[in-house]
GUSENU-136772 format. One record per residue (C-alpha): residue in three letters; residue number from 1; x, y, z. Coordinates in nm, 2 decimals. Each point is the difference from the previous one (the first is absolute). Layout:
BEGIN
<rec residu="ALA" num="NUM" xx="X" yy="Y" zz="Z"/>
...
END
This chain:
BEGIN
<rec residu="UNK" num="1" xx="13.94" yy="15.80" zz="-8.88"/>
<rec residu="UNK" num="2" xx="0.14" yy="0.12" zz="0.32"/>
<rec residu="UNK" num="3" xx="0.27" yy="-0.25" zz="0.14"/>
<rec residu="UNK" num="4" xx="0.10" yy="0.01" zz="0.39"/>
<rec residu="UNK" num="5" xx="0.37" yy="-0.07" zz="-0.03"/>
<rec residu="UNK" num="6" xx="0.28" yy="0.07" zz="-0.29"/>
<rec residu="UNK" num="7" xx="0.06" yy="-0.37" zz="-0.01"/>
<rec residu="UNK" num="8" xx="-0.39" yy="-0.04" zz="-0.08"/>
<rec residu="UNK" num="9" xx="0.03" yy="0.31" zz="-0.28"/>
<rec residu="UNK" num="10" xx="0.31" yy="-0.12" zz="-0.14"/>
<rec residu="UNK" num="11" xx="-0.17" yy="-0.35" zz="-0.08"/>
<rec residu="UNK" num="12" xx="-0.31" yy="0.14" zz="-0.11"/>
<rec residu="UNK" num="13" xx="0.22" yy="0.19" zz="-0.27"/>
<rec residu="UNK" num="14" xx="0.21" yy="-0.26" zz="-0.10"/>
<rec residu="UNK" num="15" xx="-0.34" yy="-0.25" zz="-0.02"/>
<rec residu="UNK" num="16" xx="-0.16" yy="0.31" zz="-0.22"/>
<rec residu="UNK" num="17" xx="0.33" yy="0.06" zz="-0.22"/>
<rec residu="UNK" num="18" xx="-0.01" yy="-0.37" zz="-0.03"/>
<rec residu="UNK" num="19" xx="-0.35" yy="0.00" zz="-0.14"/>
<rec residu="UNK" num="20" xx="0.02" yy="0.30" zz="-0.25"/>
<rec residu="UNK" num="21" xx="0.32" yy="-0.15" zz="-0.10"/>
<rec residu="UNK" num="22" xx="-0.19" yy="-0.33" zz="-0.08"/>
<rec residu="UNK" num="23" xx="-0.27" yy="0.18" zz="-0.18"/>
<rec residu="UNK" num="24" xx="0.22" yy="0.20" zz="-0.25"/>
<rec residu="UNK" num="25" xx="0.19" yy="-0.36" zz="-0.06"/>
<rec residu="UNK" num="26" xx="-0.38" yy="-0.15" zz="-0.07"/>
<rec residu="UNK" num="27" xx="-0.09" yy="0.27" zz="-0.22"/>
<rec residu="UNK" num="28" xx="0.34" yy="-0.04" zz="-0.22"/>
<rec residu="UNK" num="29" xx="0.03" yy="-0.34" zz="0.02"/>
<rec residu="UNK" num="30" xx="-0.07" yy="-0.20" zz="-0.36"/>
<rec residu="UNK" num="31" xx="-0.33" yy="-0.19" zz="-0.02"/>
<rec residu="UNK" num="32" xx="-0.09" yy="-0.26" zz="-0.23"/>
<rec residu="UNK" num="33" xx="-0.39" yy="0.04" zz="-0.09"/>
<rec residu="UNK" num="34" xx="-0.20" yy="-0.24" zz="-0.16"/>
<rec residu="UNK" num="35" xx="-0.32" yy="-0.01" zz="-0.16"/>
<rec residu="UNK" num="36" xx="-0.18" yy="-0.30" zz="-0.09"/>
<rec residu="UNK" num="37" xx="-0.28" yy="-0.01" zz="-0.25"/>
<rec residu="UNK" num="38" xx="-0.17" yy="-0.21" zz="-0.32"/>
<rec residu="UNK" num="39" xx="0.22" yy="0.04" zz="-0.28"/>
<rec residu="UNK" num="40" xx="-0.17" yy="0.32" zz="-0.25"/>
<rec residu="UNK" num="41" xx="0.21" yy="0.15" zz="-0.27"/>
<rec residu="UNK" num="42" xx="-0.09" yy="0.34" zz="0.13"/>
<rec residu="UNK" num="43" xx="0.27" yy="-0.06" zz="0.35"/>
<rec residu="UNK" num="44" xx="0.30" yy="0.15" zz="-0.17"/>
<rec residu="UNK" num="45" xx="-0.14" yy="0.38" zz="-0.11"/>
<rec residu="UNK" num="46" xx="-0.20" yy="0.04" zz="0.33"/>
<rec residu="UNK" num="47" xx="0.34" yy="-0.10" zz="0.14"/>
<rec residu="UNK" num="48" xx="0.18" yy="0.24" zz="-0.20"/>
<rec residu="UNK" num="49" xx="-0.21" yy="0.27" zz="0.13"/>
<rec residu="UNK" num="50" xx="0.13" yy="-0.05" zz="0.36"/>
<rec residu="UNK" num="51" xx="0.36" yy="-0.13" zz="-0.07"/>
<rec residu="UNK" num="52" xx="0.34" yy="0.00" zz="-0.21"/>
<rec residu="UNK" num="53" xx="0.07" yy="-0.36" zz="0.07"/>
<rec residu="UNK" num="54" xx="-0.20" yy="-0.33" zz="0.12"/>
<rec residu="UNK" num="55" xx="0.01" yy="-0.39" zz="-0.10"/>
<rec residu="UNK" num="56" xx="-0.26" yy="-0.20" zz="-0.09"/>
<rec residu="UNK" num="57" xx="-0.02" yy="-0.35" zz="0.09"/>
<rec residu="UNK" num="58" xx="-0.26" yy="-0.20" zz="-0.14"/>
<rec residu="UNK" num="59" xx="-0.14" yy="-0.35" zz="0.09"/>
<rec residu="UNK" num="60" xx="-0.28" yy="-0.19" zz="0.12"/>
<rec residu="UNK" num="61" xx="-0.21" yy="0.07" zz="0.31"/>
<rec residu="UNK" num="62" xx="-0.32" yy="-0.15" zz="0.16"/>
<rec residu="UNK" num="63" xx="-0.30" yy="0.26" zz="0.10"/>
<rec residu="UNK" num="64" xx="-0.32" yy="-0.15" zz="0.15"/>
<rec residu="UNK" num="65" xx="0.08" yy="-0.33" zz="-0.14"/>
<rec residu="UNK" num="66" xx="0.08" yy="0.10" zz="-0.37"/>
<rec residu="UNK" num="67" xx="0.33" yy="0.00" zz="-0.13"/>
<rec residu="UNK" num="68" xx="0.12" yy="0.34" zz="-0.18"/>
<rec residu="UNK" num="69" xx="0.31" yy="0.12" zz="-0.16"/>
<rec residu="UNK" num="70" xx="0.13" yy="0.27" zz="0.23"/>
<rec residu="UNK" num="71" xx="0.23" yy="0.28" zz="0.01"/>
<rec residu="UNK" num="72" xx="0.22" yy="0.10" zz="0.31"/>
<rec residu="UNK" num="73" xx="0.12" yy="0.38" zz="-0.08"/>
<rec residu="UNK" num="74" xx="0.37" yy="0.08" zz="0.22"/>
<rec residu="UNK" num="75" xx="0.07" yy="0.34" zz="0.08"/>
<rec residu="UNK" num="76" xx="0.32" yy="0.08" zz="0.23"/>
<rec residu="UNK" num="77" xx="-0.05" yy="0.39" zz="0.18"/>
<rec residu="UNK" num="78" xx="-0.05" yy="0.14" zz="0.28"/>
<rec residu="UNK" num="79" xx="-0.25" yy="0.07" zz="0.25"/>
<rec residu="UNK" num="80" xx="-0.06" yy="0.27" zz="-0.17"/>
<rec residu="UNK" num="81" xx="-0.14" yy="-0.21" zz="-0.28"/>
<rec residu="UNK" num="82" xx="-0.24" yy="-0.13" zz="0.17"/>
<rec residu="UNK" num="83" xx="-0.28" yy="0.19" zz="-0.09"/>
<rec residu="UNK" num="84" xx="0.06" yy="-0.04" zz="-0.37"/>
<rec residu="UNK" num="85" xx="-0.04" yy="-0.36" zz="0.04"/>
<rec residu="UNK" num="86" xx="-0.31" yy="0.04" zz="0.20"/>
<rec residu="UNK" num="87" xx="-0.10" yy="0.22" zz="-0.32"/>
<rec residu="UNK" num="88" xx="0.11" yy="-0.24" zz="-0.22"/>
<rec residu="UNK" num="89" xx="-0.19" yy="-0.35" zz="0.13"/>
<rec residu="UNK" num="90" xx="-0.29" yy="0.19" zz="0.03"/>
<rec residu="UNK" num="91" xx="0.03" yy="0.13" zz="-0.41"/>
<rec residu="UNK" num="92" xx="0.07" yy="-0.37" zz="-0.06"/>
<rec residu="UNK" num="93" xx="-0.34" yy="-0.14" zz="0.18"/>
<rec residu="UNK" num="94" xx="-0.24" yy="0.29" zz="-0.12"/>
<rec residu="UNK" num="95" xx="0.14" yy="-0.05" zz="-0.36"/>
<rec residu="UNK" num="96" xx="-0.03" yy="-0.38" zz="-0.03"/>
<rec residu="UNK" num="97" xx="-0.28" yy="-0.04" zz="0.23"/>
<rec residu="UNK" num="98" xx="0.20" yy="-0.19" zz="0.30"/>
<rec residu="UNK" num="99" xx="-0.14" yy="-0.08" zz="0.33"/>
<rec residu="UNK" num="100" xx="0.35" yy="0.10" zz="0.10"/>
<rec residu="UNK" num="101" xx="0.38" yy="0.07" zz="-0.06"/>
<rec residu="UNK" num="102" xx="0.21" yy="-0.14" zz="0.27"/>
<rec residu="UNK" num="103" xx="0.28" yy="0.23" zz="0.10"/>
<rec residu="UNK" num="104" xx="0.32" yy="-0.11" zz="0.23"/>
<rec residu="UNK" num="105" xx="0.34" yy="0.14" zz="0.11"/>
<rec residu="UNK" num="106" xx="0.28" yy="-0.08" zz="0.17"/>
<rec residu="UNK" num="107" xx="0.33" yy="0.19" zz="0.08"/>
<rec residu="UNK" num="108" xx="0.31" yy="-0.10" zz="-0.23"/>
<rec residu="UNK" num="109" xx="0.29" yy="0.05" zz="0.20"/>
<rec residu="UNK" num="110" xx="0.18" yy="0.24" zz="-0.26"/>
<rec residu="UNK" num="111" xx="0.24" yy="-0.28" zz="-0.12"/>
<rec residu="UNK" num="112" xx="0.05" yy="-0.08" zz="-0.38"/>
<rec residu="UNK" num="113" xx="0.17" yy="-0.34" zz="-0.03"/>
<rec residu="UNK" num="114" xx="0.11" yy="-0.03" zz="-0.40"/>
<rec residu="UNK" num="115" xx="0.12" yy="-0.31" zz="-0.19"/>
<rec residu="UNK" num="116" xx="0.11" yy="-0.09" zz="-0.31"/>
END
């Protein structure tokens, strides 16, 4: 984009260094992904086939009325793991016959807070 004054370029840099900056951050940054679905003993090896490490919390949910026992899988990665998940809910609903497999991130802020 052509600017018409070095004040105008020079803030159309900083603005684009700004955003590229941002991006690499986003793409870095940890995620916490989360999968809900019915509870099937099959959700740990079609896990294992996409990732080293998950949780698996299990407990009661309500679809279309009925009351199920549910499973919430946790995956912390990257946005580059994002397409594994997408791979992985979609495994998940063909195999056990789902409707669907609700997926949802958000961005950890890199922090791990221990106590004993």
């Amino acid at each position: 984009m052509k600017q018409a004054s070095t004040l105008t370029r020079r803030l159309a840099e900083a603005q684009e260094l700004h955003a590229a900056c941002a991006l690499r951050e986003a793409e870095s940054a940890p995620l916490l992904f989360r999968l809900y679905t019915e509870s099937f003993d099959n959700l740990r090896d079609y896990t294992q086939h996409y990732f080293k490490g998950a949780t698996f919390l299990h407990g009661i949910g309500l679809w279309e009325g009925c009351t199920e026992n549910v499973t919430i899988i946790e995956v912390v990665g990257t946005l580059d793991d994002l397409q594994n998940v997408v791979f992985l809910a979609g495994d998940i609903r063909e195999a056990n016959h789902q409707s669907s497999v609700l997926v949802t991130w958000q961005r950890l802020d890199g922090r791990l807070d221990v106590q004993s």
